[in-house]
mmCIF file of the N, C-alpha and C atoms, coordinates in Angstrom:
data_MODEL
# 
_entry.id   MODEL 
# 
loop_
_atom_site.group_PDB 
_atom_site.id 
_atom_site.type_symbol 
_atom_site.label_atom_id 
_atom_site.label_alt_id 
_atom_site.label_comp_id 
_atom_site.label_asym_id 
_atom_site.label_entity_id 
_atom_site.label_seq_id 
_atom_site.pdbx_PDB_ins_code 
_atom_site.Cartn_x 
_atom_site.Cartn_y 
_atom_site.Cartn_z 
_atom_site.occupancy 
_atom_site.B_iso_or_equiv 
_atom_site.pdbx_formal_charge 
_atom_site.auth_seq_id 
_atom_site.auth_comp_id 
_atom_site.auth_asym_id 
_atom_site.auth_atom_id 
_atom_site.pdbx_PDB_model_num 
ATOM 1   N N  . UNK A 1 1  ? 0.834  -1.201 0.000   1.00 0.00 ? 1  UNK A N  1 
ATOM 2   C CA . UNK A 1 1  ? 0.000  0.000  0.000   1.00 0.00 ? 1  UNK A CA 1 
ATOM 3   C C  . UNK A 1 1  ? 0.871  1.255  0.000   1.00 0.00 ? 1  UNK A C  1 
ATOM 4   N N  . UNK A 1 2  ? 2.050  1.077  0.753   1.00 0.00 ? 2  UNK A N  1 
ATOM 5   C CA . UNK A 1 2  ? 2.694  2.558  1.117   1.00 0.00 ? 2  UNK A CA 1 
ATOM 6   C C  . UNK A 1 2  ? 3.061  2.717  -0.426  1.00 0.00 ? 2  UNK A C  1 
ATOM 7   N N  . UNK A 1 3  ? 3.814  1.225  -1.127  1.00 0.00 ? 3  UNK A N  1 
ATOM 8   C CA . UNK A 1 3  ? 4.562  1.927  -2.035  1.00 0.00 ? 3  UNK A CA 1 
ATOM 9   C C  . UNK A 1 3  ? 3.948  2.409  -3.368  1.00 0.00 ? 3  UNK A C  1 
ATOM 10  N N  . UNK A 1 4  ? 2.618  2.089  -3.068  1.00 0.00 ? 4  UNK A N  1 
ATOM 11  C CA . UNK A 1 4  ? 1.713  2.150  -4.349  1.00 0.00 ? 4  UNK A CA 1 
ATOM 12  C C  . UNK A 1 4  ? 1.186  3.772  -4.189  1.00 0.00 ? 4  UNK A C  1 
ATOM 13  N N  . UNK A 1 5  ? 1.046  4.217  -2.826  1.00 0.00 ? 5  UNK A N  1 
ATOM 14  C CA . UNK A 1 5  ? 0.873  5.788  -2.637  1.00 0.00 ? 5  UNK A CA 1 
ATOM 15  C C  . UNK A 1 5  ? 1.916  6.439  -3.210  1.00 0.00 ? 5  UNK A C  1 
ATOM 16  N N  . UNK A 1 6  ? 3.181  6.024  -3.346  1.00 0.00 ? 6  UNK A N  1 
ATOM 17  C CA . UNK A 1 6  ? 4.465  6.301  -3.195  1.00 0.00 ? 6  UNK A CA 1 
ATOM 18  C C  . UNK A 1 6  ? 4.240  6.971  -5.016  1.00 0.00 ? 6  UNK A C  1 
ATOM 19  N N  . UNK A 1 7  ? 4.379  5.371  -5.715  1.00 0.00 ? 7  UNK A N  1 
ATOM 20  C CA . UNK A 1 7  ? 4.247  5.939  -7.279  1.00 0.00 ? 7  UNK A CA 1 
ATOM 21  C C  . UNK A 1 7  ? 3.248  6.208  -7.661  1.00 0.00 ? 7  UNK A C  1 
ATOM 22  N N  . UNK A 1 8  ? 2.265  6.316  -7.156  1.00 0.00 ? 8  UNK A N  1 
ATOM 23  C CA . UNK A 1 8  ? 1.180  7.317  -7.641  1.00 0.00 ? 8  UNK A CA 1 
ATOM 24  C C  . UNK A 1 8  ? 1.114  8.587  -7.723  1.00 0.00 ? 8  UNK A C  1 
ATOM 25  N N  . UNK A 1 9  ? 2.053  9.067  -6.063  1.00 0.00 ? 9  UNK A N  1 
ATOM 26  C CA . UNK A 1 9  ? 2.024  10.364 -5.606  1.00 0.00 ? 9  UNK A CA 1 
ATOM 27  C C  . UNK A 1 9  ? 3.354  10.803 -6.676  1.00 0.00 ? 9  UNK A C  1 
ATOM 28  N N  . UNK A 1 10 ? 4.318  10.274 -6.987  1.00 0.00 ? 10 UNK A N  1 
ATOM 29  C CA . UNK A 1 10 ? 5.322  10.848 -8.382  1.00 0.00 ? 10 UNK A CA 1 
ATOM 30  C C  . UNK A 1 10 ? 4.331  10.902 -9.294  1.00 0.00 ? 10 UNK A C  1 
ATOM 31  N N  . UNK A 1 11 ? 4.031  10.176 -9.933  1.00 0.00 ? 11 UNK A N  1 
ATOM 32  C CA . UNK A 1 11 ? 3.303  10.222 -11.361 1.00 0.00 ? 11 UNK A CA 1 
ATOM 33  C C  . UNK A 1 11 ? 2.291  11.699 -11.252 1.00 0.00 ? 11 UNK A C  1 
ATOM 34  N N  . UNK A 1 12 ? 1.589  12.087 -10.128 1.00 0.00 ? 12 UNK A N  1 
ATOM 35  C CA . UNK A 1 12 ? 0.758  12.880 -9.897  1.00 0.00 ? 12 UNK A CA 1 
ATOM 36  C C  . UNK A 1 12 ? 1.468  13.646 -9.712  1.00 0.00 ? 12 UNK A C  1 
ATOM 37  N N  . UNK A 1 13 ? 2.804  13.754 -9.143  1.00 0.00 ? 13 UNK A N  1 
ATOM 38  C CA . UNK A 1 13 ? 3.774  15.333 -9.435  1.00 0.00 ? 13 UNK A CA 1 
ATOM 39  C C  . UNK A 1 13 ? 4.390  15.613 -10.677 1.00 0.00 ? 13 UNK A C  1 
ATOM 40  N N  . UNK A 1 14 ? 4.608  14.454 -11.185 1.00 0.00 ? 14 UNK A N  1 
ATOM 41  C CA . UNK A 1 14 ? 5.187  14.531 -12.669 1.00 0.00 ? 14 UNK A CA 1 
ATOM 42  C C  . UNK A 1 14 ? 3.831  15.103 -13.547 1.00 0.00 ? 14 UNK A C  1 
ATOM 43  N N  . UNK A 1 15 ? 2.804  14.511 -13.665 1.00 0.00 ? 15 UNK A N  1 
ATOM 44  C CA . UNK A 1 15 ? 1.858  15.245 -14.481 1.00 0.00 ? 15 UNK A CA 1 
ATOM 45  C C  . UNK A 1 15 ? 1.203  16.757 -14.375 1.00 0.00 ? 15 UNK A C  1 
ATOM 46  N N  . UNK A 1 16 ? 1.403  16.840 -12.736 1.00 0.00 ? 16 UNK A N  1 
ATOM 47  C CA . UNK A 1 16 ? 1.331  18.323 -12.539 1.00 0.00 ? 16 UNK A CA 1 
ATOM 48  C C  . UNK A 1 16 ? 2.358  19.506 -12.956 1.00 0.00 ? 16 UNK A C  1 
ATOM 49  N N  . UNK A 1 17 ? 3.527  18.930 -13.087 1.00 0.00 ? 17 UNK A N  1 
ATOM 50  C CA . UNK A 1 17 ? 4.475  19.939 -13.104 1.00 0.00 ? 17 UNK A CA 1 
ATOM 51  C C  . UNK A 1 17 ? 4.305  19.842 -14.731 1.00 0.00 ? 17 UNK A C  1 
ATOM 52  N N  . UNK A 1 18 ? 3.931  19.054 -15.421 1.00 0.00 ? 18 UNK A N  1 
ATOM 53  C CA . UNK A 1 18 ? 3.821  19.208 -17.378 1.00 0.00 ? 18 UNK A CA 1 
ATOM 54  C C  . UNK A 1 18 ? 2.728  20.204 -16.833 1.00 0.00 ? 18 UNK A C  1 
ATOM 55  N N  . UNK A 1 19 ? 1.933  20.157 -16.350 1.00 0.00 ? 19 UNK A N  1 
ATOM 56  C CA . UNK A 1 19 ? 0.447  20.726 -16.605 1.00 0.00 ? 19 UNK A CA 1 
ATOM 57  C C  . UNK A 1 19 ? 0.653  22.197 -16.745 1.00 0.00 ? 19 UNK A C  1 
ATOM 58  N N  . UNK A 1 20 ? 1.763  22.669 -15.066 1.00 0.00 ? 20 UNK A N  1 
ATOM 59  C CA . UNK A 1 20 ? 2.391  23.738 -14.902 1.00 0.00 ? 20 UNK A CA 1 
ATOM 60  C C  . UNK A 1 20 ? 2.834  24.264 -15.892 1.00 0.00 ? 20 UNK A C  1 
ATOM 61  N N  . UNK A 1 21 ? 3.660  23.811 -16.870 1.00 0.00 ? 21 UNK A N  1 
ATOM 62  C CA . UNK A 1 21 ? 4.796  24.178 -17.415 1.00 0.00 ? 21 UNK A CA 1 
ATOM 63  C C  . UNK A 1 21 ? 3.988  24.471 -19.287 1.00 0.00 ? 21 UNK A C  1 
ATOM 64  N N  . UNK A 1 22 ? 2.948  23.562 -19.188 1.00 0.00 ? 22 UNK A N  1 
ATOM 65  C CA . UNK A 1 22 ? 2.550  23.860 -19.820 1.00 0.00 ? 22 UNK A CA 1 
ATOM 66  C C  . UNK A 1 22 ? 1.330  24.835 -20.201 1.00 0.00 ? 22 UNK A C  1 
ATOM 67  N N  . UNK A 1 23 ? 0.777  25.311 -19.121 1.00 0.00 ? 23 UNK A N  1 
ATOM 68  C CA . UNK A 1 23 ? 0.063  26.526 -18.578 1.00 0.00 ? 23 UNK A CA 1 
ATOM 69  C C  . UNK A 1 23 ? 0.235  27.309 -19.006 1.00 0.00 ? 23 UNK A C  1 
ATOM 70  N N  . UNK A 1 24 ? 1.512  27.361 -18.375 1.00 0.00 ? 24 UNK A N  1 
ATOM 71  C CA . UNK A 1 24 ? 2.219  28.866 -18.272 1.00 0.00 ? 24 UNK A CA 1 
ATOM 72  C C  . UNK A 1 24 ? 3.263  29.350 -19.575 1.00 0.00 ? 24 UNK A C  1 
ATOM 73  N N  . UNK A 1 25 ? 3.090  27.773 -20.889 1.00 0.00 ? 25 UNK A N  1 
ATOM 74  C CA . UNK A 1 25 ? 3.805  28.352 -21.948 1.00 0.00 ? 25 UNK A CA 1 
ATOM 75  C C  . UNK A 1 25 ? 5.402  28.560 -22.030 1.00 0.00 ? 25 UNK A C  1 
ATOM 76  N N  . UNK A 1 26 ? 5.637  27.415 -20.703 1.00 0.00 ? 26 UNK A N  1 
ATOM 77  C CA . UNK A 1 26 ? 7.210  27.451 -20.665 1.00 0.00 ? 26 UNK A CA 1 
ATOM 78  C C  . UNK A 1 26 ? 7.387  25.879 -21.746 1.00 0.00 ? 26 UNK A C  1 
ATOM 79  N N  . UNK A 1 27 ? 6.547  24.740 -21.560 1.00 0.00 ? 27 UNK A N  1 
ATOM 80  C CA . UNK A 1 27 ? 6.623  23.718 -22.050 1.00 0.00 ? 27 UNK A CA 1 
ATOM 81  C C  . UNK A 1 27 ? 5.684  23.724 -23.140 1.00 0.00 ? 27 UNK A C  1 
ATOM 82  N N  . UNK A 1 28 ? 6.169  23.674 -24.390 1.00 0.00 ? 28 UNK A N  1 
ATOM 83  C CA . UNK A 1 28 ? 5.044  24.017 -25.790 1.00 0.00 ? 28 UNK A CA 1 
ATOM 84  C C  . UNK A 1 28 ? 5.104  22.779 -26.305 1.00 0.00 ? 28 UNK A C  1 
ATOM 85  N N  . UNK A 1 29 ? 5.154  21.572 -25.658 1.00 0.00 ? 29 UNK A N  1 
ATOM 86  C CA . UNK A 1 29 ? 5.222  20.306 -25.745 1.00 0.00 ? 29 UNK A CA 1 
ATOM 87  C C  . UNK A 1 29 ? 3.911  19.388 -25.506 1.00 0.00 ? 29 UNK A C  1 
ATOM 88  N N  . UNK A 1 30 ? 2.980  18.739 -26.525 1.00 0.00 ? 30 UNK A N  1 
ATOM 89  C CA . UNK A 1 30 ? 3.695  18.682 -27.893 1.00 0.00 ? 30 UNK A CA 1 
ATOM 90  C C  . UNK A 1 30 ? 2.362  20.203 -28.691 1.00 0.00 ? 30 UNK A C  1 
ATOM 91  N N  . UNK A 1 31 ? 3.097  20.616 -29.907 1.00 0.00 ? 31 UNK A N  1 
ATOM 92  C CA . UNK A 1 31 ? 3.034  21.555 -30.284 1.00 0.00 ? 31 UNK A CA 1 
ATOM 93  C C  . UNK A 1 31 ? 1.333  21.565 -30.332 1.00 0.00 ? 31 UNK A C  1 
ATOM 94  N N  . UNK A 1 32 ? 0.656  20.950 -30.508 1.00 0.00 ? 32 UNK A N  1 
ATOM 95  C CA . UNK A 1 32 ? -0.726 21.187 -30.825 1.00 0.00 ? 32 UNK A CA 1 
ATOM 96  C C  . UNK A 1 32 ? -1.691 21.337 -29.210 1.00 0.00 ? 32 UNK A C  1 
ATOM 97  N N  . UNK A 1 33 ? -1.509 21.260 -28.506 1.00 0.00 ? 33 UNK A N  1 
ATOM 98  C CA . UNK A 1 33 ? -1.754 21.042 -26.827 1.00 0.00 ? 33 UNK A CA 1 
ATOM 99  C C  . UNK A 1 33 ? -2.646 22.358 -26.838 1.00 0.00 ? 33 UNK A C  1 
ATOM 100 N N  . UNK A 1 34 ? -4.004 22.042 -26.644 1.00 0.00 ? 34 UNK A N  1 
ATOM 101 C CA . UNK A 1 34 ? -4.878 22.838 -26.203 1.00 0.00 ? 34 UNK A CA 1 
ATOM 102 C C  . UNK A 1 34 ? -4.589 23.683 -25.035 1.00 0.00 ? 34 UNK A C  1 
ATOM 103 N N  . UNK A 1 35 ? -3.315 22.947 -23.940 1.00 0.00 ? 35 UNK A N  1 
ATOM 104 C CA . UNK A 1 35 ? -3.074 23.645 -22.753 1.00 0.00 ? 35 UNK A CA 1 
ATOM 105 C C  . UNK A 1 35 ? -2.082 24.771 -22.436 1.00 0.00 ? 35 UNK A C  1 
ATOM 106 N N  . UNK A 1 36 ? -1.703 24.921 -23.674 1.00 0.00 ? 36 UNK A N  1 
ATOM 107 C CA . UNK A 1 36 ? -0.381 25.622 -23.975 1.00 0.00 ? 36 UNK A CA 1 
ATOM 108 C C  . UNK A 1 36 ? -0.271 26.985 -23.935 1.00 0.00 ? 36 UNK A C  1 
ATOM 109 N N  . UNK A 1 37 ? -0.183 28.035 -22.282 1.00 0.00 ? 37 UNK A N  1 
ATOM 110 C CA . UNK A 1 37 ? -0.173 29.123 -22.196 1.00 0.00 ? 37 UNK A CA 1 
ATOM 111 C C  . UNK A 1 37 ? -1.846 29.285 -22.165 1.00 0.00 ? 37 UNK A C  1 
ATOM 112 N N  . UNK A 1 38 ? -2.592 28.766 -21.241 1.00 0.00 ? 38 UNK A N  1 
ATOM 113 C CA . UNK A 1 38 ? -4.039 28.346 -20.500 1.00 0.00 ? 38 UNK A CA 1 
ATOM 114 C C  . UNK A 1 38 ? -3.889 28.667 -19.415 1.00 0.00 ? 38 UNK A C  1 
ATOM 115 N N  . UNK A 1 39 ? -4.005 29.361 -18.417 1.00 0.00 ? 39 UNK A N  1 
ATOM 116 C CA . UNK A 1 39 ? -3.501 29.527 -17.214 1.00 0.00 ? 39 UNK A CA 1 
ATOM 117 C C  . UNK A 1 39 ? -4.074 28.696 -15.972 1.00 0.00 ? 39 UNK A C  1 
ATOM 118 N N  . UNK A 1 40 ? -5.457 28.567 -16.709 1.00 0.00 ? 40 UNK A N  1 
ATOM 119 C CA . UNK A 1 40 ? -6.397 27.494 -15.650 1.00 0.00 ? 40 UNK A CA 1 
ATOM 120 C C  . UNK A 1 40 ? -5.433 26.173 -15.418 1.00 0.00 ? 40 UNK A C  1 
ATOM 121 N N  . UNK A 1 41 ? -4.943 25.478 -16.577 1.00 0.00 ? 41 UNK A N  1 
ATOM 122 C CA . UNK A 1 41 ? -3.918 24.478 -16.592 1.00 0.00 ? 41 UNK A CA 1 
ATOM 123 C C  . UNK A 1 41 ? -2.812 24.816 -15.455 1.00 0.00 ? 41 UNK A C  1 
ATOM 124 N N  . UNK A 1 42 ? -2.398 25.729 -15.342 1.00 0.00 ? 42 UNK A N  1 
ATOM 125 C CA . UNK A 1 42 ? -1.347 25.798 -14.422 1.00 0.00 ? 42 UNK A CA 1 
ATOM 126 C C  . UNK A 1 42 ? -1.672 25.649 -13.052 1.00 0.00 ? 42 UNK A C  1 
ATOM 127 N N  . UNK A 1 43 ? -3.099 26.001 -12.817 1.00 0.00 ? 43 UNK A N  1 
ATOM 128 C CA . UNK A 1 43 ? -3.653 26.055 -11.542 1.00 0.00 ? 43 UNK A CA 1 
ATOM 129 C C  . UNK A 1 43 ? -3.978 24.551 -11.010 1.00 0.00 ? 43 UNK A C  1 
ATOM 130 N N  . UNK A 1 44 ? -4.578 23.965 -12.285 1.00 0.00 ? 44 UNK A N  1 
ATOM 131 C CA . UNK A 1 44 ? -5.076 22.417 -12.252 1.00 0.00 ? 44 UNK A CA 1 
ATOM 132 C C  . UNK A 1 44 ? -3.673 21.499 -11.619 1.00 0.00 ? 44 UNK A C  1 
ATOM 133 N N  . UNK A 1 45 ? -2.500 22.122 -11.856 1.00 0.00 ? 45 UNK A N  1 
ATOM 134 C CA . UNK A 1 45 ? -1.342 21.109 -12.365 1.00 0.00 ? 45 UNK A CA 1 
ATOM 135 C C  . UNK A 1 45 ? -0.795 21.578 -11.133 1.00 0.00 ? 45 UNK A C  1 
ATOM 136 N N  . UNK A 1 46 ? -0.951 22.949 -10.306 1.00 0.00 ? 46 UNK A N  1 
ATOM 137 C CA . UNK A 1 46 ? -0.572 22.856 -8.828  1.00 0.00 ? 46 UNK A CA 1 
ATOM 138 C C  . UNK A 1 46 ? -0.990 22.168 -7.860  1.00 0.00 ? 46 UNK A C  1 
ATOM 139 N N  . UNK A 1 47 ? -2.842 21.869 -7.895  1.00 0.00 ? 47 UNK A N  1 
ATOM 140 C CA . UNK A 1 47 ? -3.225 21.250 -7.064  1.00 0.00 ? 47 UNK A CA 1 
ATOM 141 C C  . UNK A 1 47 ? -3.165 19.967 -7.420  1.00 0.00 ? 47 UNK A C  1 
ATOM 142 N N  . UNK A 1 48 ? -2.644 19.114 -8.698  1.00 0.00 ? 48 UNK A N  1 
ATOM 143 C CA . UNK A 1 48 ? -2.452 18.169 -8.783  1.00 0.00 ? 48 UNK A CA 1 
ATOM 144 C C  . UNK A 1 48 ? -1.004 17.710 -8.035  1.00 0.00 ? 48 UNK A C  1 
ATOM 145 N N  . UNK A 1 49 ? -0.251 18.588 -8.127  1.00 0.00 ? 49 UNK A N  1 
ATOM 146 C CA . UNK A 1 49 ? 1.161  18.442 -8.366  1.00 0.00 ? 49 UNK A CA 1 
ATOM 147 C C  . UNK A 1 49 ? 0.875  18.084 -6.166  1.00 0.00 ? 49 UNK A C  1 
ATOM 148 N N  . UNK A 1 50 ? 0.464  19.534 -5.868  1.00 0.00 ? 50 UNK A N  1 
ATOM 149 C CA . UNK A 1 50 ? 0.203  19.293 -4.122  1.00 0.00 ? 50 UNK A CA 1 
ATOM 150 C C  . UNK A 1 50 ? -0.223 18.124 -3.895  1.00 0.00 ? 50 UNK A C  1 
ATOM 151 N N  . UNK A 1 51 ? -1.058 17.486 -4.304  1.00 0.00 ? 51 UNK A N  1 
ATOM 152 C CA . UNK A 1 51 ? -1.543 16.186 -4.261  1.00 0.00 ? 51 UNK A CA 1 
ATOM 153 C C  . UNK A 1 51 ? -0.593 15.310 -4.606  1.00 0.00 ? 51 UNK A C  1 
ATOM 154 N N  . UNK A 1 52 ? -0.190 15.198 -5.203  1.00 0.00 ? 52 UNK A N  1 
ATOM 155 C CA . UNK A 1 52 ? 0.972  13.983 -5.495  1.00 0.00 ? 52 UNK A CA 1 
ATOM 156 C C  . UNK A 1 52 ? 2.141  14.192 -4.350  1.00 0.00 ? 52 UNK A C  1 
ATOM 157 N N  . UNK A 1 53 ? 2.501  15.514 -3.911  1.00 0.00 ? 53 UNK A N  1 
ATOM 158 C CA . UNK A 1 53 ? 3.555  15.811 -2.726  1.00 0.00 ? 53 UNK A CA 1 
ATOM 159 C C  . UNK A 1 53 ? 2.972  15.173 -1.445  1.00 0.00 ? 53 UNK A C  1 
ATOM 160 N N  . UNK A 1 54 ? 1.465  15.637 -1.145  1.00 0.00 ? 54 UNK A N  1 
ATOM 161 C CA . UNK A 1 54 ? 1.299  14.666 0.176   1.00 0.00 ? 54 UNK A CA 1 
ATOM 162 C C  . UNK A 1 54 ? 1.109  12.971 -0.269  1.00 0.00 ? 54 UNK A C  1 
ATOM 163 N N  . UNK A 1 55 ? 0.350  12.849 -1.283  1.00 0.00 ? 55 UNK A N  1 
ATOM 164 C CA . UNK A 1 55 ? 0.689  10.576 -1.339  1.00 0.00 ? 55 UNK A CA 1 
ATOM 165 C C  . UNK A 1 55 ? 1.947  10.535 -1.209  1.00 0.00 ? 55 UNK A C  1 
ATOM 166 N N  . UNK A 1 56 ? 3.057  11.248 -1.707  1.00 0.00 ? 56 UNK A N  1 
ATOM 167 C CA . UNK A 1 56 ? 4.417  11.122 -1.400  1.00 0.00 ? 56 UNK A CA 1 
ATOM 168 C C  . UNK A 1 56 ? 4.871  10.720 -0.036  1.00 0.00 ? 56 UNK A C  1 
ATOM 169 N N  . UNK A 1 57 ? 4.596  11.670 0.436   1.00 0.00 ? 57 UNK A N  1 
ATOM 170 C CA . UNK A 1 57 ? 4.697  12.029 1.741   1.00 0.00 ? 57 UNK A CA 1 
ATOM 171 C C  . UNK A 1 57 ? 4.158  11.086 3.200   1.00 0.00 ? 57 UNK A C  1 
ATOM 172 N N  . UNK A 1 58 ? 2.492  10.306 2.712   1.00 0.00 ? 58 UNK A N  1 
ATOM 173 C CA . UNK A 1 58 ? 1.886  9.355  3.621   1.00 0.00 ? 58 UNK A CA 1 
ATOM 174 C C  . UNK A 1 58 ? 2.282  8.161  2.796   1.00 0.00 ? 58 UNK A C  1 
ATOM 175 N N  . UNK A 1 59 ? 2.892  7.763  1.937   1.00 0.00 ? 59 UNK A N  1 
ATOM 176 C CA . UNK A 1 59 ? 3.503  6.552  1.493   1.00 0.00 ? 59 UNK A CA 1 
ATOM 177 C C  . UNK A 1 59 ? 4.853  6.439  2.092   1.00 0.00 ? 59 UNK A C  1 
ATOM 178 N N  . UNK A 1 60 ? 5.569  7.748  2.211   1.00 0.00 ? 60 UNK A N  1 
ATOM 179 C CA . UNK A 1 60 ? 6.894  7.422  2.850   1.00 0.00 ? 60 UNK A CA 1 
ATOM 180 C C  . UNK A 1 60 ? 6.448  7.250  4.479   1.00 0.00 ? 60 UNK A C  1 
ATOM 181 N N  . UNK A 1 61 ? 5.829  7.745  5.064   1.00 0.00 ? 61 UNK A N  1 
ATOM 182 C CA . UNK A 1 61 ? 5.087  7.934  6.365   1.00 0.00 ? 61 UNK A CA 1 
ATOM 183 C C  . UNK A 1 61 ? 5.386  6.355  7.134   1.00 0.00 ? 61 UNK A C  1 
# 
């Protein structure tokens, strides 16, 4: 169980921080991305990203 919080809670920081990055038009990856410089995306991809920091966090626990 812990370690399954564990890689969930990465995968959920890893997809937040694309989400971020791609929000905000730093990551124009891949070129056709509806999310690209969206700002709502960046917001989505923080509270995702927070979310993946605490499963991190109660998997290492």
């Amino acid at each position: 169980m812990r370690s399954g919080l564990t890689i969930i809670g990465f995968l959920a920081l890893a997809v937040g921080l694309l989400w971020i990055g791609q929000g905000t038009g730093v990551i124009a990856w891949p070129a056709s991305s509806f999310m690209i410089k969206q700002t709502q995306w960046a917001w989505y991809g923080a509270a995702l990203a927070g979310l993946g920091l605490i499963l991190i966090w109660r998997g290492r626990r």
